[in-house]
Residue, then its C-alpha position, 0 to 999 in steps of 0.5 A: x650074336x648070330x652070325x649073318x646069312x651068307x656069312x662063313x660062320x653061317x657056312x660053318x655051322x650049316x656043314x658041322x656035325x651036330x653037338x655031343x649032348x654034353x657040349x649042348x647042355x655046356x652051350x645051354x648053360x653058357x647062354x643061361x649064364x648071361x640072361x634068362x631064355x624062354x624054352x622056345x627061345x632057347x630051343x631055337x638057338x640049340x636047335x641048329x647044333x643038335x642031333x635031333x628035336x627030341x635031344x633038345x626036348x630031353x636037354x630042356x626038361x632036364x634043365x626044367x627040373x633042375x630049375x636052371x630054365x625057368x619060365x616064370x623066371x623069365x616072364x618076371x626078369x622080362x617085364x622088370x627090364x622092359x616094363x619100364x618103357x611098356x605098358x601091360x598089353x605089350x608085355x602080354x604079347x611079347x611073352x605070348x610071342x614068346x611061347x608064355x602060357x596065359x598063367x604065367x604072363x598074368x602071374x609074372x603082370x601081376x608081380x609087376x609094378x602097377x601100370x598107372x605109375x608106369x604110364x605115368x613116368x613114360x608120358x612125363x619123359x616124353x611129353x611133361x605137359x599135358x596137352x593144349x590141343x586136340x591134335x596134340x591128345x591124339x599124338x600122346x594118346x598114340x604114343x603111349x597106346x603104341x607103348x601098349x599102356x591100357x586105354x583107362x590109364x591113358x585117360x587117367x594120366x592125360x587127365x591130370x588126375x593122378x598127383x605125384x604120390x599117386x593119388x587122385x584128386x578131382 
């Protein structure tokens, strides 16, 4: 957790001298250890406690290399976790926003659950019927487009055509 603004450790950190290059990689790998970290992301949480940029470039090839940072690894760990709830659109965005190139958000999209089904387990925790009303579509249809689920599977799950096993029927 990153401390506040105005706080101490905040304080602390501001006036500390910069990291020795094999602490940085310790810290480097301490957070690596706990979850999966885009380049971008972990450049910024090393950034305050090094030298320079480039001793964190440097790190974060050498990391690279030895593959202990990943950034496919990433893209795939992050839609597993959050494709659940998300729909394929959002997913692209955070990981655009997280310094992903295009290949590899469609690469680790692609190795992902299908989005129909995902959809569809999404609309059933939240809703379970199909709408009654105008008003009502509109509400799920937003929900979900909110969730970033594609306008076609929206469609297809409001419409009642896919049956449990994943089939349609007319």
């Amino acid at each position: 957790m990153l401390p506040e603004e105005g706080s101490l450790q905040t304080a602390a950190l501001q006036t500390a001298q910069p990291l020795p290059v094999a602490a940085l990689r310790a810290k480097a790998l301490a957070l690596l250890a706990r979850r999966e970290y885009s380049r971008a992301t972990l450049s910024r949480r090393l950034l305050p406690l090094a030298e320079s940029v480039e001793t964190v470039e440097r790190l974060l090839d050498d990391l690279t290399i030895r593959q202990q940072l990943s950034e496919a690894r990433y893209a795939e760990t992050r839609v597993d976790m959050r494709g659940r709830r998300y729909g394929d659109s959002r997913l692209a965005h955070e990981l655009h926003q997280d310094g992903l190139d295009d290949a590899s958000i469609a690469a680790a999209l692609a190795a992902g659950e299908a989005e129909l089904p995902r959809c569809q387990g999404v609309w059933r925790r939240k809703f379970a019927a199909l709408p009654d009303t105008l008003a009502e579509r509109a509400r799920q249809q937003r929900f979900l487009r909110y969730r970033g689920f594609s306008a076609e599977v929206i469609r297809q799950v409001l419409r009642g055509l896919i049956e449990e096993d994943g089939t349609e029927h007319e």
